[in-house]
PyMOL commands that place a pseudoatom at each C-alpha (Angstrom):
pseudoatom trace, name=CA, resn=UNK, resi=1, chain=A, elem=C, hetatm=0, pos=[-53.033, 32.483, -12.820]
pseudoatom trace, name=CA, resn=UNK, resi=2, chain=A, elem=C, hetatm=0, pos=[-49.581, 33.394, -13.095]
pseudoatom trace, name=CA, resn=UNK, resi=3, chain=A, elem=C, hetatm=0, pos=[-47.423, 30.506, -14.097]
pseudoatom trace, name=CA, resn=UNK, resi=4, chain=A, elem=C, hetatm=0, pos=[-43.938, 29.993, -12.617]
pseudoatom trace, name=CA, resn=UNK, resi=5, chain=A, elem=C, hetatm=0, pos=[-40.980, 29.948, -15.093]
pseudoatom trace, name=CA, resn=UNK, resi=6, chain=A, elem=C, hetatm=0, pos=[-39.808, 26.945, -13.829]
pseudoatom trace, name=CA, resn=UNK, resi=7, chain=A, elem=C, hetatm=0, pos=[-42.025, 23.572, -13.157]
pseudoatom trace, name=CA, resn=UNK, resi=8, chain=A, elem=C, hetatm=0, pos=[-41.159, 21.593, -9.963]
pseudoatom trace, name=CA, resn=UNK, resi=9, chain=A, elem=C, hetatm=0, pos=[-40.129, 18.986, -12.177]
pseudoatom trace, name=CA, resn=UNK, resi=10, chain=A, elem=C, hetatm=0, pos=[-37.119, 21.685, -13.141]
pseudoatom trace, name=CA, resn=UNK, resi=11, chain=A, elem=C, hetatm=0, pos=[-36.231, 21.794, -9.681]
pseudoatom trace, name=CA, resn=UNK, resi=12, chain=A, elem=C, hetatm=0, pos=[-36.112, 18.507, -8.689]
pseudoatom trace, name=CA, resn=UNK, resi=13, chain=A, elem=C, hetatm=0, pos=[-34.027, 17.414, -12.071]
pseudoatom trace, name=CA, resn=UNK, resi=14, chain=A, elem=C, hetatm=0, pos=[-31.641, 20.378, -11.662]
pseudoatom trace, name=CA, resn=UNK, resi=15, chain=A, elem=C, hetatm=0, pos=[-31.440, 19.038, -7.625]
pseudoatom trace, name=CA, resn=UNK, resi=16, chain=A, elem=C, hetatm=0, pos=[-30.790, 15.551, -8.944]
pseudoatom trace, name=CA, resn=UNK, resi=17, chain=A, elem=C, hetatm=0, pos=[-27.931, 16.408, -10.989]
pseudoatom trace, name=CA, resn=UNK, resi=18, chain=A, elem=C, hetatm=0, pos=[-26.024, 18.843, -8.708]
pseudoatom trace, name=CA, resn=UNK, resi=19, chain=A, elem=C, hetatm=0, pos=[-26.361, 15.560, -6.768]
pseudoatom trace, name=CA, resn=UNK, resi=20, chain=A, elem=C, hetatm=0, pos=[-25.196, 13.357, -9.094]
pseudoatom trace, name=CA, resn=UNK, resi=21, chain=A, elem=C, hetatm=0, pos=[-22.484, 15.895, -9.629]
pseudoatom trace, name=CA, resn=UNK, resi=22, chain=A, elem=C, hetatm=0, pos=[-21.497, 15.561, -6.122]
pseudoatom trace, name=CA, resn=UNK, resi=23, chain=A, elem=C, hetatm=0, pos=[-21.240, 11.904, -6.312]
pseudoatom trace, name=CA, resn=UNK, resi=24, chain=A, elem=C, hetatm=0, pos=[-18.848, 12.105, -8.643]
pseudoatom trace, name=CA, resn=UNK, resi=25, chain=A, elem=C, hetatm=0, pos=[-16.631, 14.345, -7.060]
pseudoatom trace, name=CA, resn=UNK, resi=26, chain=A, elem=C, hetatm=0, pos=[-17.017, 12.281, -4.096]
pseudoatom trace, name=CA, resn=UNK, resi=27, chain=A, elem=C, hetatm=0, pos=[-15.682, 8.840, -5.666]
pseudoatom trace, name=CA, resn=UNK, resi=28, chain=A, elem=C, hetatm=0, pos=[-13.144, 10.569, -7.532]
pseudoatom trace, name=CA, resn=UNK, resi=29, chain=A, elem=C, hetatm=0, pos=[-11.813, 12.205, -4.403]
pseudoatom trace, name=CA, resn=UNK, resi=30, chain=A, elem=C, hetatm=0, pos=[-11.946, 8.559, -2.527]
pseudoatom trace, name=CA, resn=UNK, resi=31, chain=A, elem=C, hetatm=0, pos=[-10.321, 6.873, -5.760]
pseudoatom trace, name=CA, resn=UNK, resi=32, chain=A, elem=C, hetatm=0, pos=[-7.700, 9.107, -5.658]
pseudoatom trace, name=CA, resn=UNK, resi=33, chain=A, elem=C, hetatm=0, pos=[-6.945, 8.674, -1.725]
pseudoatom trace, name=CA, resn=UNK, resi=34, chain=A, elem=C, hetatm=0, pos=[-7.311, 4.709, -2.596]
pseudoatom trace, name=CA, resn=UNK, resi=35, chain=A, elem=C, hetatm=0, pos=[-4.585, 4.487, -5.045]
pseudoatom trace, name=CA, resn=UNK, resi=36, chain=A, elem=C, hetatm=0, pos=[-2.562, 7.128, -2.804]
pseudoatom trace, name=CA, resn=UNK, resi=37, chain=A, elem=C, hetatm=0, pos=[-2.339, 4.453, -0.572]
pseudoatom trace, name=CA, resn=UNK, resi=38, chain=A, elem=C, hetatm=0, pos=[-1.714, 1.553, -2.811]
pseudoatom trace, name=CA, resn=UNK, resi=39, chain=A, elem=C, hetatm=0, pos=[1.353, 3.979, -4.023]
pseudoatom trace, name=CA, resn=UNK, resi=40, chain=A, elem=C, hetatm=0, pos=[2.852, 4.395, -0.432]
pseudoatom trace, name=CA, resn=UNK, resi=41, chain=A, elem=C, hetatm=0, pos=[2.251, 0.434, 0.212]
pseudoatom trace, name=CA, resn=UNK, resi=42, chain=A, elem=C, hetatm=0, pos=[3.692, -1.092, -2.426]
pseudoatom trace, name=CA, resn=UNK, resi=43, chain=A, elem=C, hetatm=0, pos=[6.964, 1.857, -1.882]
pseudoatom trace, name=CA, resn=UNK, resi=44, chain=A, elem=C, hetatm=0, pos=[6.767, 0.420, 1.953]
pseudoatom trace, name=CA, resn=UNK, resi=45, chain=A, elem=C, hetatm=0, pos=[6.690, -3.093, 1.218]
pseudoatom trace, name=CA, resn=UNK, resi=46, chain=A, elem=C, hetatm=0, pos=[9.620, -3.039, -1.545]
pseudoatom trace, name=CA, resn=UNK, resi=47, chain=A, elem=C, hetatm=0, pos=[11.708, -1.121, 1.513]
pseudoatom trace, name=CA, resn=UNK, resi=48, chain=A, elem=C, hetatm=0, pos=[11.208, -4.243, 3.676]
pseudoatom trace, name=CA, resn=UNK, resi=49, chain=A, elem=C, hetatm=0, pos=[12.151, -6.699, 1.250]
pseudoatom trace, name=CA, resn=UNK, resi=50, chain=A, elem=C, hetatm=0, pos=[15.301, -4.905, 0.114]
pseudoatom trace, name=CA, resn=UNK, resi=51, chain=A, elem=C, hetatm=0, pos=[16.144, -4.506, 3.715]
pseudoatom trace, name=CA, resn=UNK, resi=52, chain=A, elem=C, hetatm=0, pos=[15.204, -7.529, 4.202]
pseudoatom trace, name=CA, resn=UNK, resi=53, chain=A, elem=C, hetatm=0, pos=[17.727, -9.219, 1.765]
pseudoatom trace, name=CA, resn=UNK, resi=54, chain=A, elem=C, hetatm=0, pos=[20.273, -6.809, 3.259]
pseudoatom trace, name=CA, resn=UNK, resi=55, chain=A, elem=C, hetatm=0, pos=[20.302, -8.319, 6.347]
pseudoatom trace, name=CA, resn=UNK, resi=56, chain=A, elem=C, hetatm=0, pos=[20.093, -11.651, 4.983]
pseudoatom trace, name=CA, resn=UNK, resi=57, chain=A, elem=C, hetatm=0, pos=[23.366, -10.477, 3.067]
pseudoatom trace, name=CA, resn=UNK, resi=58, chain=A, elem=C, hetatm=0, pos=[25.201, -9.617, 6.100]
pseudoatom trace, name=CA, resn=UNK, resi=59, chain=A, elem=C, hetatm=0, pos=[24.796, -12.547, 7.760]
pseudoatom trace, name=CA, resn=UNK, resi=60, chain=A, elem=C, hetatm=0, pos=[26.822, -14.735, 5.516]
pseudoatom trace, name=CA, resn=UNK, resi=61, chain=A, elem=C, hetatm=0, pos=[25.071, -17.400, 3.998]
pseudoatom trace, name=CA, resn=UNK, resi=62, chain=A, elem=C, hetatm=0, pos=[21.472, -19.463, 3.775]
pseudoatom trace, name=CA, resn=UNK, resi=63, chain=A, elem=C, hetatm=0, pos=[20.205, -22.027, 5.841]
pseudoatom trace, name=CA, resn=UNK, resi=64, chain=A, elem=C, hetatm=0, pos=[21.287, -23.263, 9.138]
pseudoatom trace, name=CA, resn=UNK, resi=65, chain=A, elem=C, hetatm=0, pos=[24.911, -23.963, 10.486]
pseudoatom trace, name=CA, resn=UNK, resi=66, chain=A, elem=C, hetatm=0, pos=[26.451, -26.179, 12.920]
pseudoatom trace, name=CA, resn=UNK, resi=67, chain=A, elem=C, hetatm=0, pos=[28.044, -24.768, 15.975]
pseudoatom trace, name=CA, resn=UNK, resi=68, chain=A, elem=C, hetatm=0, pos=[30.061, -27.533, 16.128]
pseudoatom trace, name=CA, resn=UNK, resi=69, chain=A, elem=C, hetatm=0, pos=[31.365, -28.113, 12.447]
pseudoatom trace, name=CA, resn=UNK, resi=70, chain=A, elem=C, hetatm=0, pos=[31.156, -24.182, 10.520]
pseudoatom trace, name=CA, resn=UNK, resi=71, chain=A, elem=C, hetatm=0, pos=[32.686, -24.340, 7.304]
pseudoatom trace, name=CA, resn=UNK, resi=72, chain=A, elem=C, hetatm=0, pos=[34.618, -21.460, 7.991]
pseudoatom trace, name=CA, resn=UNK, resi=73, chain=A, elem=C, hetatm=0, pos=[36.775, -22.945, 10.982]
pseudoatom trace, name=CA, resn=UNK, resi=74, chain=A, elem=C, hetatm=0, pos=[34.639, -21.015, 13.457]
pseudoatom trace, name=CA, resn=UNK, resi=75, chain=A, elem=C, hetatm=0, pos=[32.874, -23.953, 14.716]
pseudoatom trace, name=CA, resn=UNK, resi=76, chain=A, elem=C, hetatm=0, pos=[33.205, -25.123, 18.251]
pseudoatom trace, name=CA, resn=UNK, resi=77, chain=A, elem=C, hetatm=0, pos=[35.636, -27.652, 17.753]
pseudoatom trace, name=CA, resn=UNK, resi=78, chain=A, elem=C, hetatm=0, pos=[38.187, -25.719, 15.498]
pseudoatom trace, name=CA, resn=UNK, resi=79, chain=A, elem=C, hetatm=0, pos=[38.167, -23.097, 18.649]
pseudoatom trace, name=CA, resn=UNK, resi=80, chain=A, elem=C, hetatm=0, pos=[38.115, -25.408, 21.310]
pseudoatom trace, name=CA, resn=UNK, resi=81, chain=A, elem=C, hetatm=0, pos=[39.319, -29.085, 19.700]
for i in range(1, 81): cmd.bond("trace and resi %d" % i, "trace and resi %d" % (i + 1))
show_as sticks, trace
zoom trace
């Protein structure tokens, strides 16, 4: 008639929150990893678009050109007219 110093309802509360406990670790951890990656997308995606607008810099201009008739004299007809 000896009695235990701790009831299996101890046990199984003190199992519940280690687990609990765990959980929480757990979905920090995968938070944390989550906005890791948000960081590191939005830093890839603002690389594209600024080399994106580089190019578009380089090329000279918006829209489309004529062969034939560029503004700049380099059309087909200033060369070969």
């Amino acid at each position: 008639m000896c009695r235990r110093w701790f009831s299996n309802d101890d046990a199984k509360a003190a199992e519940a929150e280690a687990a609990a406990a765990q959980r929480v670790a757990a979905e920090e951890v995968k938070q944390q990893a989550i906005q890791e990656r948000a960081i590191a997308k939005r830093e890839d995606i603002s690389q594209a678009l600024t080399a994106s607008s580089e190019r578009k810099g380089r090329r000279g201009g918006t829209g489309r050109r004529s062969m034939i008739m560029a503004q700049s004299g380099q059309g087909f007809l200033s060369r070969f007219g």
